[in-house]
GUPAFI-573725 format. One record per atom (N, C-alpha, C, O): z, x, y. Coordinates in nm, 4 decimals, always signed. Example, Ala and Ser with C-alpha at 12.3 -4.5 7.8 and 13.67 -1.06 7.14 Angstrom:
BEGIN
ATOM       up     east    north
ATOM  +0.7800  +1.3190  -0.5690
ATOM  +0.7800  +1.2300  -0.4500
ATOM  +0.7800  +1.3200  -0.3300
ATOM  +0.8465  +1.4236  -0.3319
ATOM  +0.7080  +1.2850  -0.2250
ATOM  +0.7140  +1.3670  -0.1060
ATOM  +0.7870  +1.2900  +0.0030
ATOM  +0.8039  +1.3409  +0.1138
***
This chain:
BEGIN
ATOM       up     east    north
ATOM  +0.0000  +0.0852  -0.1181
ATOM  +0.0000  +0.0000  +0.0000
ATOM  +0.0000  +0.0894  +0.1239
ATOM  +0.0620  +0.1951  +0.1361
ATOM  -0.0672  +0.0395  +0.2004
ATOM  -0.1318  +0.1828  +0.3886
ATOM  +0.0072  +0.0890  +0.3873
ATOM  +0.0594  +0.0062  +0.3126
ATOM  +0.0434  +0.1731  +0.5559
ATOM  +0.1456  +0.1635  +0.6382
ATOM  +0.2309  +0.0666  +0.6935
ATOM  +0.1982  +0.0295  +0.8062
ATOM  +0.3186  +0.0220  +0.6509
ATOM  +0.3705  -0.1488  +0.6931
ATOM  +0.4802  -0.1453  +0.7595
ATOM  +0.5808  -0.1434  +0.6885
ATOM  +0.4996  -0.1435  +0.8891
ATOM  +0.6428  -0.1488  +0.9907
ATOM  +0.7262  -0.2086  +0.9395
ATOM  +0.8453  -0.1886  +0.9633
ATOM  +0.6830  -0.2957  +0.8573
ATOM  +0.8245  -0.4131  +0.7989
ATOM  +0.8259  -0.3879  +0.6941
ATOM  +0.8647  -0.4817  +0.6245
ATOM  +0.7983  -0.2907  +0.6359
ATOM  +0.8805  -0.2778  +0.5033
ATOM  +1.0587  -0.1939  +0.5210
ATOM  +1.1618  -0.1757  +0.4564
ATOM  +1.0216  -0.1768  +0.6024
ATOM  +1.2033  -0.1353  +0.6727
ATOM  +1.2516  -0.2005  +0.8148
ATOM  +1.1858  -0.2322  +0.9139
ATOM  +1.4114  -0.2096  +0.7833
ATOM  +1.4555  -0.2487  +0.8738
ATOM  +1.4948  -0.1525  +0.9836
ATOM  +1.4608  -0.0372  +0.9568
ATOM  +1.5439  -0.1636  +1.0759
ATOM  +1.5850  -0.0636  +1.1426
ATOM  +1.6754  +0.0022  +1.1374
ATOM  +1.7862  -0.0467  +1.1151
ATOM  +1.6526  +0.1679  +1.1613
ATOM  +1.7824  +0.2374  +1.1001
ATOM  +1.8198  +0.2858  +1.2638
ATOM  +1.7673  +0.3304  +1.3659
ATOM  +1.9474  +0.2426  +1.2079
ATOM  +2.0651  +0.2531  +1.3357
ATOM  +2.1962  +0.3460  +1.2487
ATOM  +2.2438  +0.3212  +1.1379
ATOM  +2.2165  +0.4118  +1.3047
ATOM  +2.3517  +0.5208  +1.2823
ATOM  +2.3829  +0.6175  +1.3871
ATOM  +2.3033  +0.6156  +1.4810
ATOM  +2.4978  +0.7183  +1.3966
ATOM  +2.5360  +0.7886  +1.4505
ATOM  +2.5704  +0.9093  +1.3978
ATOM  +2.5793  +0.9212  +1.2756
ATOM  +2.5963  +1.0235  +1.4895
ATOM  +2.6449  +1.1349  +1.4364
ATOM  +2.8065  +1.1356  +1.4072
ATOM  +2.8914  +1.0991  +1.4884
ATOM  +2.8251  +1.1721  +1.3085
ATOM  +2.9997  +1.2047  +1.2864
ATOM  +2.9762  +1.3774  +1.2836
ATOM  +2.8880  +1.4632  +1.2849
ATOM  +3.1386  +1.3565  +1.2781
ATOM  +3.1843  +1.5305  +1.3438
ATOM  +3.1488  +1.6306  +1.2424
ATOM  +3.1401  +1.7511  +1.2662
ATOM  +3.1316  +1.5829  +1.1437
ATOM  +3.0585  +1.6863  +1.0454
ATOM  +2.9328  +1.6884  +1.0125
ATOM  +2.8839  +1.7326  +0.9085
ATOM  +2.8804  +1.6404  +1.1012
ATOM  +2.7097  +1.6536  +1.1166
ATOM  +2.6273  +1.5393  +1.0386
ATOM  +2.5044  +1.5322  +1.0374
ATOM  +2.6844  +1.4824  +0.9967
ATOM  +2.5962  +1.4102  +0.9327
ATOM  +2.6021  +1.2461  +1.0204
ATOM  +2.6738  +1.2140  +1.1152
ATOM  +2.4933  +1.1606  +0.9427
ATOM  +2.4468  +1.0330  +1.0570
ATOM  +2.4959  +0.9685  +0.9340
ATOM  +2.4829  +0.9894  +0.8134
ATOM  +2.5730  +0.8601  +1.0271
ATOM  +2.6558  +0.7458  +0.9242
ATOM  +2.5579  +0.6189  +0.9871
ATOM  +2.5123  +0.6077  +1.1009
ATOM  +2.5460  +0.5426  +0.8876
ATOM  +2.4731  +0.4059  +0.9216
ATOM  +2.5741  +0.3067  +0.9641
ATOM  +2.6864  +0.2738  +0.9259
ATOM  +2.4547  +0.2553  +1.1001
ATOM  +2.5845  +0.2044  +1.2184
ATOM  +2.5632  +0.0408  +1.1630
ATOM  +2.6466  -0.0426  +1.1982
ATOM  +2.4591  +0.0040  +1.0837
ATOM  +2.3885  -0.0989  +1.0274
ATOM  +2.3333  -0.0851  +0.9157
ATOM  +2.2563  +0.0110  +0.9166
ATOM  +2.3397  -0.1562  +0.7871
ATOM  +2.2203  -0.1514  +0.6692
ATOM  +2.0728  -0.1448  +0.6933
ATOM  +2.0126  -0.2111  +0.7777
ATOM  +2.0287  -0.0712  +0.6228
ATOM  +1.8959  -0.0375  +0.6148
ATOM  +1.8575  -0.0958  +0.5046
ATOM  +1.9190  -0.1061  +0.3985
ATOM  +1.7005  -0.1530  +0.5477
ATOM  +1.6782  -0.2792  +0.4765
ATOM  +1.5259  -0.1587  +0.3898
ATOM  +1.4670  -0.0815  +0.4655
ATOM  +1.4902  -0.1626  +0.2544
ATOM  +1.3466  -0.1296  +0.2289
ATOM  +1.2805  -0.2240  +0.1499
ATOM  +1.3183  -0.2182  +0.0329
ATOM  +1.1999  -0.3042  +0.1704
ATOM  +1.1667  -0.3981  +0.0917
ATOM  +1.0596  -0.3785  -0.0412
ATOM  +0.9511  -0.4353  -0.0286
ATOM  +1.0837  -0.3008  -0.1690
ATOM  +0.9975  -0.2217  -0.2088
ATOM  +0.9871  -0.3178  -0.3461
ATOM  +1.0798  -0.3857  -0.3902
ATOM  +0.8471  -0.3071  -0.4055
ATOM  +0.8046  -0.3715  -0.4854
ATOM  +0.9372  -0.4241  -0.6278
ATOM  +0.9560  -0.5343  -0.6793
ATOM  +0.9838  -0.3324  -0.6445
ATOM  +1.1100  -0.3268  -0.7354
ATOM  +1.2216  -0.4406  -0.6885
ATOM  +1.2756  -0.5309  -0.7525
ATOM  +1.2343  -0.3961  -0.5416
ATOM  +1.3236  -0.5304  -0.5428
ATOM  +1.3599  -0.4842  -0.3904
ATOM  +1.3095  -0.3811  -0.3457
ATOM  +1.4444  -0.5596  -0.3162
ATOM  +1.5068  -0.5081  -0.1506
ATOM  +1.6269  -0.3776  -0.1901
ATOM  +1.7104  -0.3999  -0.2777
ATOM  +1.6254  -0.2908  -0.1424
ATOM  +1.6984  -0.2028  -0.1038
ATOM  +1.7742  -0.1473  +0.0082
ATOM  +1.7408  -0.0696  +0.0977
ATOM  +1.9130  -0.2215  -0.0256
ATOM  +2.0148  -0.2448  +0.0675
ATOM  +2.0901  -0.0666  +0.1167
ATOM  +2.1800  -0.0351  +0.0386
ATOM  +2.0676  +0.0208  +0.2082
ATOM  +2.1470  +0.0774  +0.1970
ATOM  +2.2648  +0.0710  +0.3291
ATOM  +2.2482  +0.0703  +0.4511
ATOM  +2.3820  +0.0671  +0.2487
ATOM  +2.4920  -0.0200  +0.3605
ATOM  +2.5593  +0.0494  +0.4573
ATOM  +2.5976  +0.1621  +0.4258
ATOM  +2.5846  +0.0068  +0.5744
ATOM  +2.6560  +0.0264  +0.6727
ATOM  +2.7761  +0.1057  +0.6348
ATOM  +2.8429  +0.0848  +0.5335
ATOM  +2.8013  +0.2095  +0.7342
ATOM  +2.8578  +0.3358  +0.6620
ATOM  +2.8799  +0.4407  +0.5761
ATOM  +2.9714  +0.5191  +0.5505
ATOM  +2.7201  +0.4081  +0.5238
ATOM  +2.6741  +0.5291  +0.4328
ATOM  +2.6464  +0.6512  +0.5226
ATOM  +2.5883  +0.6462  +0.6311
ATOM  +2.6929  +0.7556  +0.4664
ATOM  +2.6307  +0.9215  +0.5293
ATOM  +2.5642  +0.9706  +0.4879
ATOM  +2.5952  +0.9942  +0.3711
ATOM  +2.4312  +1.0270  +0.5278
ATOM  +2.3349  +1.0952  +0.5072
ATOM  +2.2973  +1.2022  +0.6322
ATOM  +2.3162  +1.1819  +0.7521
ATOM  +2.2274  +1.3444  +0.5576
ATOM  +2.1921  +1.4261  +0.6553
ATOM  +2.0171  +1.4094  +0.7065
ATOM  +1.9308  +1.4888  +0.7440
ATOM  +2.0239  +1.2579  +0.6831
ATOM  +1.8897  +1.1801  +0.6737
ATOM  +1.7666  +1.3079  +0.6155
ATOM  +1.7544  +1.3068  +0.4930
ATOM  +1.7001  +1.3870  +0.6714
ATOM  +1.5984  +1.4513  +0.5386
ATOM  +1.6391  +1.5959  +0.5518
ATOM  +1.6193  +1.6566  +0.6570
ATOM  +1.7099  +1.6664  +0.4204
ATOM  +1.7097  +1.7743  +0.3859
ATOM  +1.5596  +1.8278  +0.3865
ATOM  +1.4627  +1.7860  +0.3231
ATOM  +1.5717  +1.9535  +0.4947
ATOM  +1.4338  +2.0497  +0.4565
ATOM  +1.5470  +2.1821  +0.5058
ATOM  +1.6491  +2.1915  +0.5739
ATOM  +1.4522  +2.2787  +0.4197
ATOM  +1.4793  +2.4299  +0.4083
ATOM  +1.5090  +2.4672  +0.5774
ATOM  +1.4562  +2.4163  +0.6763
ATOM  +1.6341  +2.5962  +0.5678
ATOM  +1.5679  +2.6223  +0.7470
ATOM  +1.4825  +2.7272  +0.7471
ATOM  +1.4994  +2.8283  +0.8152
ATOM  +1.3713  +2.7038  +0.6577
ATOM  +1.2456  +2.8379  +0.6267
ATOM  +1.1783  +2.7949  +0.7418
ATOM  +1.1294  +2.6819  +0.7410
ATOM  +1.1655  +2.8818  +0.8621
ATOM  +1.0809  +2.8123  +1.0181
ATOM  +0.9820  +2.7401  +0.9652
ATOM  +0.9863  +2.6178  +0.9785
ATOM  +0.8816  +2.7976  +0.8999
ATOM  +0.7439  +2.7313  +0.8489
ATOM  +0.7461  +2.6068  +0.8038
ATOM  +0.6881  +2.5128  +0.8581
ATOM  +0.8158  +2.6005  +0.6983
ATOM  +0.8823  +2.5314  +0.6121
ATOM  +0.9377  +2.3442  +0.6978
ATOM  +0.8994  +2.2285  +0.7152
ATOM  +1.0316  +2.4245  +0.7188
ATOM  +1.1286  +2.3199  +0.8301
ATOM  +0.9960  +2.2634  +0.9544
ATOM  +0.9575  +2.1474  +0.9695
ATOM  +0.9537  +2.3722  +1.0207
ATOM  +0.8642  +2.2772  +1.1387
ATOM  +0.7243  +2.1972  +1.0846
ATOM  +0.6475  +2.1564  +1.1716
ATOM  +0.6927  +2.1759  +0.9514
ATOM  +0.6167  +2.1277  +0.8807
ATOM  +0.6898  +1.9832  +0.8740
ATOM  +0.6510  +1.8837  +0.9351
ATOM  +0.7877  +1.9887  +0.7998
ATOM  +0.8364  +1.8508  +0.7338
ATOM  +0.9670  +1.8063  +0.7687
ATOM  +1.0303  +1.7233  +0.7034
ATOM  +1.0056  +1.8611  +0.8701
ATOM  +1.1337  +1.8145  +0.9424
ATOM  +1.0857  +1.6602  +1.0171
ATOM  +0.9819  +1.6461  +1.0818
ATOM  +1.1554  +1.5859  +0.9990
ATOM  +1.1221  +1.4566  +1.0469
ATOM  +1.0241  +1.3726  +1.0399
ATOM  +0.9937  +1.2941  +1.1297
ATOM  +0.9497  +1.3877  +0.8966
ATOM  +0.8483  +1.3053  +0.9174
ATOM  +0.8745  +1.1709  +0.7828
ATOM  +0.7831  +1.0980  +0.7443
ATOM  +0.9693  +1.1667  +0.7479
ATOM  +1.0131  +1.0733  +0.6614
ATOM  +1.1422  +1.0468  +0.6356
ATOM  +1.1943  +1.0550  +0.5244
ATOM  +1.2155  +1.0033  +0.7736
ATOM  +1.3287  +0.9747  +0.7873
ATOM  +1.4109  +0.8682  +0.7007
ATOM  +1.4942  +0.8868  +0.6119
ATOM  +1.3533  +0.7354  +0.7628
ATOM  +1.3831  +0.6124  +0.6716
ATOM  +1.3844  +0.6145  +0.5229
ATOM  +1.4633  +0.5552  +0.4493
ATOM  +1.2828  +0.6937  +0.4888
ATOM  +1.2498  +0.6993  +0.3346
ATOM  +1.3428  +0.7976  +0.2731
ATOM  +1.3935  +0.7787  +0.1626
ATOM  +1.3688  +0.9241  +0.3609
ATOM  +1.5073  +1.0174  +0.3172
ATOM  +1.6165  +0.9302  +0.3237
ATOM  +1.6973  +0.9586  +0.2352
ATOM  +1.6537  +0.8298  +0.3969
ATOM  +1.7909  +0.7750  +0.3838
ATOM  +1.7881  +0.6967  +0.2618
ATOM  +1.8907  +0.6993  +0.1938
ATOM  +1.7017  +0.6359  +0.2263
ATOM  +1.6878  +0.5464  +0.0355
ATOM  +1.6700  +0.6345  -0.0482
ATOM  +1.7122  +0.6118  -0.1615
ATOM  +1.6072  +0.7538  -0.0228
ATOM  +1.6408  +0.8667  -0.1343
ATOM  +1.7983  +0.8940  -0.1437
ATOM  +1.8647  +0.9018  -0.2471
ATOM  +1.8348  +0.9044  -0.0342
ATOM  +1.9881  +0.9587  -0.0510
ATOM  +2.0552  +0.8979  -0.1242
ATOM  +2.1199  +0.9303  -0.2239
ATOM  +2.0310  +0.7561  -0.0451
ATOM  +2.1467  +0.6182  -0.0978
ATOM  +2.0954  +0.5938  -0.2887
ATOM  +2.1605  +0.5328  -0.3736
ATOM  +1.9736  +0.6587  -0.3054
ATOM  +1.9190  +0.5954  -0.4807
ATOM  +2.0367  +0.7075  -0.5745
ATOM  +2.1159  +0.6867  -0.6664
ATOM  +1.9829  +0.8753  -0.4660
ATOM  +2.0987  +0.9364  -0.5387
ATOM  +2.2287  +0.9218  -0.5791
ATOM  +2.2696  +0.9387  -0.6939
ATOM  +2.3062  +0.8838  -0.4646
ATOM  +2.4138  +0.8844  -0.4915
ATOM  +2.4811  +0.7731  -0.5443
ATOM  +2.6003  +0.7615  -0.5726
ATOM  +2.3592  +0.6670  -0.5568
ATOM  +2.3995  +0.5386  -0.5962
ATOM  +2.3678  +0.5498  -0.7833
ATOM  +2.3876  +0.4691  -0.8741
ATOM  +2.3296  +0.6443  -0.7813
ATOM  +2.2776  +0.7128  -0.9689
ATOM  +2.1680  +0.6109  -1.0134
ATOM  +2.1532  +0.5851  -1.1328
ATOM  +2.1090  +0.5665  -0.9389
ATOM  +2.0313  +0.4580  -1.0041
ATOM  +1.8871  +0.5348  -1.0712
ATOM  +1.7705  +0.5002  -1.0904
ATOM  +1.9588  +0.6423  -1.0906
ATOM  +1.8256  +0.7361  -1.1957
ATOM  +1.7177  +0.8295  -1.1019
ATOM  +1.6553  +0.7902  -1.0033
ATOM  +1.7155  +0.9552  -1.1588
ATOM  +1.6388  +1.0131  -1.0844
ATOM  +1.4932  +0.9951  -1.0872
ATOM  +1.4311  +0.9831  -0.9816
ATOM  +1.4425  +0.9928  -1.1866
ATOM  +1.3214  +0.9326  -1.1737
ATOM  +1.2581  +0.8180  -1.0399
ATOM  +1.1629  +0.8209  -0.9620
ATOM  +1.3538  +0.7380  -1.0641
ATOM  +1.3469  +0.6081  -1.0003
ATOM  +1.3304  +0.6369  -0.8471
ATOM  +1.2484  +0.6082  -0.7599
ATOM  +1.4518  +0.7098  -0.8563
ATOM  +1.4623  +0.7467  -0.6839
ATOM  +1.3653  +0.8047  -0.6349
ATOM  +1.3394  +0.7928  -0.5152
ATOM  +1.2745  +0.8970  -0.7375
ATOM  +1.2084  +1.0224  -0.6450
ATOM  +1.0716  +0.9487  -0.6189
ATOM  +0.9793  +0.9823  -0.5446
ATOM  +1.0850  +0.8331  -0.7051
ATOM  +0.9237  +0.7626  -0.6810
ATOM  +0.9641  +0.6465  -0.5790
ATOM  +0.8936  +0.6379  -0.4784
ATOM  +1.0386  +0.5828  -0.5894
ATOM  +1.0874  +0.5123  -0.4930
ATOM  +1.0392  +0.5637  -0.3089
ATOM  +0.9872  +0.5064  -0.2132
ATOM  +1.0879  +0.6878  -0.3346
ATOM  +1.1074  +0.8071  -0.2382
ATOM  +0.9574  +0.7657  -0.1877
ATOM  +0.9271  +0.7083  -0.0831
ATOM  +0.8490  +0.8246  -0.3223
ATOM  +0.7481  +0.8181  -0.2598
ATOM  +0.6312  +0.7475  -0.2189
ATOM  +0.5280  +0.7801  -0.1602
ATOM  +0.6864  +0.6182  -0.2770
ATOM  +0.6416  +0.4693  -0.2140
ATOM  +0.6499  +0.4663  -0.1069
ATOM  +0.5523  +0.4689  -0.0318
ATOM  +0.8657  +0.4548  -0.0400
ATOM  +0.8495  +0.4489  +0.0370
ATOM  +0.7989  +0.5214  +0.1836
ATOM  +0.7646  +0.4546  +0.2812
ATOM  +0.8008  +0.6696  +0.1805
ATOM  +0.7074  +0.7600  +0.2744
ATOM  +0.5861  +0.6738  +0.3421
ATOM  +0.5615  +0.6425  +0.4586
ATOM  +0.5056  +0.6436  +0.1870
ATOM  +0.3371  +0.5423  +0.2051
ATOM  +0.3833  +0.4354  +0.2956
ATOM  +0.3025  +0.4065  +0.3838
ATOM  +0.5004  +0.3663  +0.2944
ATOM  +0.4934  +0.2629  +0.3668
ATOM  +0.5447  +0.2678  +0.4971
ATOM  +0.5501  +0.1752  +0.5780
ATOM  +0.5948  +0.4240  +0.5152
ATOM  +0.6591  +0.4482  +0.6387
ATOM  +0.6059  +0.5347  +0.7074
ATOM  +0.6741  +0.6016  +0.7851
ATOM  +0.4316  +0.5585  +0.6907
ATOM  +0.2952  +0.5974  +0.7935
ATOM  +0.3102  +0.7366  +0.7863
ATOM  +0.2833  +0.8030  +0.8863
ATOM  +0.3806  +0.8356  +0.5995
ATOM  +0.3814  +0.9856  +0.6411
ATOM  +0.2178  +1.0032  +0.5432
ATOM  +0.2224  +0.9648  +0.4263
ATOM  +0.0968  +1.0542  +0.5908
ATOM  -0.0085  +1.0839  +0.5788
ATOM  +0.0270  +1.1794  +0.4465
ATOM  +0.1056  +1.2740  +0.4489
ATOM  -0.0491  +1.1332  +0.3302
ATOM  -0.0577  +1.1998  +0.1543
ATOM  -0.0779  +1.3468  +0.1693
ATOM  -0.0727  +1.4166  +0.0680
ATOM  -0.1054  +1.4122  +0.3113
ATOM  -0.1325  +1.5999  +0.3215
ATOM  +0.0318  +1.6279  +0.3118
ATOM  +0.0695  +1.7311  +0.2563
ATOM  +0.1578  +1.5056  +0.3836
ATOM  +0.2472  +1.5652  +0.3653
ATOM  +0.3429  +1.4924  +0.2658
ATOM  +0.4402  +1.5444  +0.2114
ATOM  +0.3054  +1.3803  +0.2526
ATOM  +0.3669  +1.2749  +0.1311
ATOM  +0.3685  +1.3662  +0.0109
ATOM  +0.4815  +1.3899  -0.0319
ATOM  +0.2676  +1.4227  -0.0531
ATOM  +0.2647  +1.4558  -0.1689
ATOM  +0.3823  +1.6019  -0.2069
ATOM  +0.4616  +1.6137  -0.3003
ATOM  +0.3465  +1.7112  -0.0750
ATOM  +0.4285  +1.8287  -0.1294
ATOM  +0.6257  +1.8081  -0.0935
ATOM  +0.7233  +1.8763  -0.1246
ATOM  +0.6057  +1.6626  -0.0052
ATOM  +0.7672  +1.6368  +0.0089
ATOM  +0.7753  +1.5654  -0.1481
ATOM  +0.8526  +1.6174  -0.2285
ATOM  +0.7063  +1.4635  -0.1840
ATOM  +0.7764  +1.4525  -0.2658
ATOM  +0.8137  +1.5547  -0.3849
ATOM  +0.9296  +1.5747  -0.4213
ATOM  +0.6890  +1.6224  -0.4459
ATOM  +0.6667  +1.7159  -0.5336
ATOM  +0.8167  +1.8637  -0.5267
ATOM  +0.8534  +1.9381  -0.6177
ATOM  +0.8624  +1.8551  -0.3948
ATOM  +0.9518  +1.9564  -0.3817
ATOM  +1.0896  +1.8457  -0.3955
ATOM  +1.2001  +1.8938  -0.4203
ATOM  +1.0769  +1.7335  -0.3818
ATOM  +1.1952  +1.6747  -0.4623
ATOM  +1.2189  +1.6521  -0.5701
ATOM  +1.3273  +1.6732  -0.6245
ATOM  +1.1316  +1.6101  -0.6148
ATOM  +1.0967  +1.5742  -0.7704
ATOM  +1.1173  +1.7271  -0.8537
ATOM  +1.1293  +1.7267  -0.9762
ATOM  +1.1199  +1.8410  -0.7843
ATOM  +1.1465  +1.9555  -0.8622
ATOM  +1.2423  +2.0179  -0.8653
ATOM  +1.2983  +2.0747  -0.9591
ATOM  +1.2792  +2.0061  -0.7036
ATOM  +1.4182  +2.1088  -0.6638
ATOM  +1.5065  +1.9593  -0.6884
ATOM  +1.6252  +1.9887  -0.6750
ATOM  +1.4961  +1.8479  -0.7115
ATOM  +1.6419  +1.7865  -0.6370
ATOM  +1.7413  +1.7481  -0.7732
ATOM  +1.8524  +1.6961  -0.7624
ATOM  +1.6883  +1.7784  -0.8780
ATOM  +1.7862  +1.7456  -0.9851
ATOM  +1.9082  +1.8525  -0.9806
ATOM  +1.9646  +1.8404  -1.0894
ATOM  +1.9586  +1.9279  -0.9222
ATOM  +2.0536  +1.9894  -0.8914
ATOM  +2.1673  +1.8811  -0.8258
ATOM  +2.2798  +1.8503  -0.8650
ATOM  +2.1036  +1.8460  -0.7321
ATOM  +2.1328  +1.7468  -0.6361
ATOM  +2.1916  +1.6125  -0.7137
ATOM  +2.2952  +1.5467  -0.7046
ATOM  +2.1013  +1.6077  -0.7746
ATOM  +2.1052  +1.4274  -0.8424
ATOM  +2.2248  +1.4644  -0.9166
ATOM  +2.3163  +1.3880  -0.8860
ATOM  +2.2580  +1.5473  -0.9981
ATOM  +2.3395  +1.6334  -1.0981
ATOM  +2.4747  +1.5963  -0.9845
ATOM  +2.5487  +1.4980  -0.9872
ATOM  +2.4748  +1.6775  -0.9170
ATOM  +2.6505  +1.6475  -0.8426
ATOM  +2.6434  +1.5525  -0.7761
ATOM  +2.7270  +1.5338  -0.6877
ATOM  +2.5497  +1.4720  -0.7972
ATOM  +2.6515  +1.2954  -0.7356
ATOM  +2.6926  +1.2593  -0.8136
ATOM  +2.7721  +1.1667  -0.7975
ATOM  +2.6636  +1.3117  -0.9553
ATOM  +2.7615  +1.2116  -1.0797
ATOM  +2.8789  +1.2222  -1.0390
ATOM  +2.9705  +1.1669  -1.0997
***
């Protein structure tokens, strides 16, 4: 599915003192699987990228919304698989162009089972 403004709701949060953005409101993703609630007062460092300069000024911010339902799939264990495709649905529906959709997801889907591993 191309690019759909309404497949998310609006993400509203703030910074807390340890750097990370707490959701000031649920974030809504409405994805073929089913709605994906992630709730008010969840913390996320909304999208982990490397601080490799190259690296980082490539893919720093270009799939915000969709990093916060990755986070919330992780830590919610609802399977890694699930999440990382989830992940990359939602990107498609949140207007990040397949030159950078594909190697964000591909570097999650490889590096992030470490990750998925300590939210158990």
């Amino acid at each position: 599915m191309p690019f759909s403004d309404n497949m998310f709701s609006r993400l509203t949060h703030t910074l807390t003192r340890t750097g990370q953005w707490r959701l000031t409101l649920p974030l809504m993703y409405y994805h073929h699987s089913g709605t994906i609630v992630v709730p008010t007062g969840f913390e996320t460092d909304l999208d982990s990228v490397p601080r490799i300069p190259v690296v980082y000024a490539a893919f720093k911010g270009r799939a915000v919304k969709s990093a916060v339902v990755h986070d919330y799939l992780y830590e919610s264990q609802r399977g890694k698989a699930f999440a990382d495709r989830t992940f990359l649905d939602a990107m498609e529906h949140e207007g990040v162009p397949a030159r950078w959709r594909y190697p964000i997801y591909w570097a999650v889907a490889i590096f992030g089972g470490r990750i998925y591993s300590r939210k158990r």
